[in-house]
N, C-alpha and C positions, 0 to 999 in steps of 0.2 A: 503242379507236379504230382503224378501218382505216388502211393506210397507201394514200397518196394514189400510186399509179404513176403511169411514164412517160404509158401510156395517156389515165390517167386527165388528164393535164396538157394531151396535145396535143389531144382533143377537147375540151376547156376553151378550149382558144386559138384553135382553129378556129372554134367555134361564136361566139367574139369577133370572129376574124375576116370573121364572112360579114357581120355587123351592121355593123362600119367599113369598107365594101371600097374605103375610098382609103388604106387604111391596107397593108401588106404583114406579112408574119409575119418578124422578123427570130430571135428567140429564141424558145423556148417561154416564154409567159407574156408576150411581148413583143412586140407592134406599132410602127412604125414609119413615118412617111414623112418625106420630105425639100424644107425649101422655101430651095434654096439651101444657105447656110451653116447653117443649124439643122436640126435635129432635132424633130417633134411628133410624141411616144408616147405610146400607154395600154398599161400597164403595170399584167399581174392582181400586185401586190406579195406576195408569201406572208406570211403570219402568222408569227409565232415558234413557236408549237403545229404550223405546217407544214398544217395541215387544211381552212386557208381562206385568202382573197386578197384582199387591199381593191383597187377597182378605182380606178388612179389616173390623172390624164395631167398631163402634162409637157412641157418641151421640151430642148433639150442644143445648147448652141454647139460647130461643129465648127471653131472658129476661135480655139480654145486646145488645147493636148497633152493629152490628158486619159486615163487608161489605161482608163477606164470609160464607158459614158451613162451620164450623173448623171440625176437628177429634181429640175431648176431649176425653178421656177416647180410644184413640186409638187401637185397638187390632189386627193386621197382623196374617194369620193364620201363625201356626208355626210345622215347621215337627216333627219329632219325635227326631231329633239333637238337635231341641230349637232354629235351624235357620228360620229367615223368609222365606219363601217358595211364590214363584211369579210364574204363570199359562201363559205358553205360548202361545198368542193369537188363534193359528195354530195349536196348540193340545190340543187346550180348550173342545173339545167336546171328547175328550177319560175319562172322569172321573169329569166333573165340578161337576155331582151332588154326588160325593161323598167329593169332596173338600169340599161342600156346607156346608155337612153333616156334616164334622169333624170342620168349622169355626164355627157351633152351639152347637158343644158342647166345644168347647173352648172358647167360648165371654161368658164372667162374666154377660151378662144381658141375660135374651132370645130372641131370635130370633122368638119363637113361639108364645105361648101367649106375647100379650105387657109385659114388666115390667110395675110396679106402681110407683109414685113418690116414695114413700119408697124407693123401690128397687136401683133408680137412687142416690138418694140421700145417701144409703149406700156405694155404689161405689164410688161415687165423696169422702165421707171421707176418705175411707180405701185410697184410692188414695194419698191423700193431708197426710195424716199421716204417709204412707208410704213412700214416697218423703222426710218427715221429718227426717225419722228415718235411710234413707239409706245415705242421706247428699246429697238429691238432690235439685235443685233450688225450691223454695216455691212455691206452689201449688196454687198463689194467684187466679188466673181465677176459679179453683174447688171449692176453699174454697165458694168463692161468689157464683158463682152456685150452688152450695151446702144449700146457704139461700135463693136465692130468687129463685129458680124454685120450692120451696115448700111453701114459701112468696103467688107467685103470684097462686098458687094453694087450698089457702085459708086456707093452713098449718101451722099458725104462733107459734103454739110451737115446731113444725119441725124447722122450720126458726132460733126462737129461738135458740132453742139447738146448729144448725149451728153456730150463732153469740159465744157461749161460745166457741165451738171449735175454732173458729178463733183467740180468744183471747187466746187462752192455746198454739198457734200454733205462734201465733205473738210474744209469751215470748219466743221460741226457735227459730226463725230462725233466723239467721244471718242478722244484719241491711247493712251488705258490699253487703247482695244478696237480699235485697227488690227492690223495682220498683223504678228507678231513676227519677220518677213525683213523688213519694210520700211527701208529707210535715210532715205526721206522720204518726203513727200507730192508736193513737186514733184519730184522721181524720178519717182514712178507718176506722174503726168501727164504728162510729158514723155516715157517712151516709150508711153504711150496714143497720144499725138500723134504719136511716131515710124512706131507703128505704123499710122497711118491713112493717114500717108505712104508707105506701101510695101505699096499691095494685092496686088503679084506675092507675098510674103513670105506673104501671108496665105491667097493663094489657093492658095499652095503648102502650107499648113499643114492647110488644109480636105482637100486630095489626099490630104494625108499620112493623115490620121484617117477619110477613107473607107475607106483603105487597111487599115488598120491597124486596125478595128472591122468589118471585113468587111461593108461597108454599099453593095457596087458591085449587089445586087441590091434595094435599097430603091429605091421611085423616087420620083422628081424630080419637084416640082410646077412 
């Protein structure tokens, strides 16, 4: 198996590049743009073999410390089995722009015009409800996202409404599958709430994670 160089990576990203061009190059392998407090990336992911890349998009609140972009709301493009489907480095240029094609119309936000906080915040619930309802581990990280990237976007009865969900969602999850730092439930609700009340706090935190993820050349929708 050849091995995949630098080369071979950044022409990979470019050629991804020119297909999303609302999108900016933050990382190799790594697009990016910004609508506010969030983050919406496609992200070629690498394989474990290193040889190929499933093309994925995502999005990442910058309105928690976070040392990484996560890939929140995760989506791998998926073939027509419903298997994840990964692009082999080496035959990336026989069909990437139709891959491209088919991972925008399967990602729940758009790829084209930006989504709105709305839009974002619809997905983080259905997400976090759905998690619920299938009996998967709790959705704590969306839930919160869910209140303050519309919190810190000047949304506070979006925010709101976020905080009632949490509460409807804290009376059915399993206390065996909460966060083993938690001291309570109404703890975390109550500085959710704190927090919604102090959007200088927040906006100063989004600063900080531009800052500090090196995101001052991504742009702003």
């Amino acid at each position: 198996m050849s091995k995949v160089d630098a080369a071979t990576v950044k022409r990979v990203t470019k050629d991804w590049a020119a297909l999303y061009q609302g999108f900016d190059v933050w990382r190799p392998l790594r697009l990016l743009r910004r609508i506010g407090p969030v983050l919406q990336g496609v992200t070629l992911d690498r394989s474990a073999s290193g040889d190929a890349y499933f093309p994925t998009v995502h999005i990442h609140a910058l309105t928690r410390e976070f040392p990484v972009i996560s890939l929140t709301l995760g989506q791998r493009l998926a073939a027509s089995s419903g298997a994840q489907e990964a692009v082999k480095f080496f035959s990336h240029g026989e069909g990437y722009s139709d891959t491209a094609r088919r991972l925008a119309e399967q990602a729940r936000l758009s790829l084209d015009l930006p989504p709105t906080i709305e839009d974002v915040v619809r997905e983080l619930r259905a997400f976090a409800v759905s998690q619920q309802a299938q009996g998967g581990p709790p959705a704590v990280n969306e839930v919160e996202d869910s209140v303050l990237i519309p919190a810190a976007s000047g949304s506070v009865d979006t925010a709101m409404e976020g905080i009632q969900l949490a509460q409807e969602l804290l009376g059915k999850w399993p206390k065996s599958r909460l966060p083993i730092n938690w001291t309570s439930g109404d703890e975390w609700l109550e500085g959710l709430s704190a927090k919604v009340g102090n959007v200088d706090s927040l906006h100063a935190v989004v600063d900080g994670q531009i800052t500090f993820h090196k995101l001052e050349k991504v742009r702003q929708e």
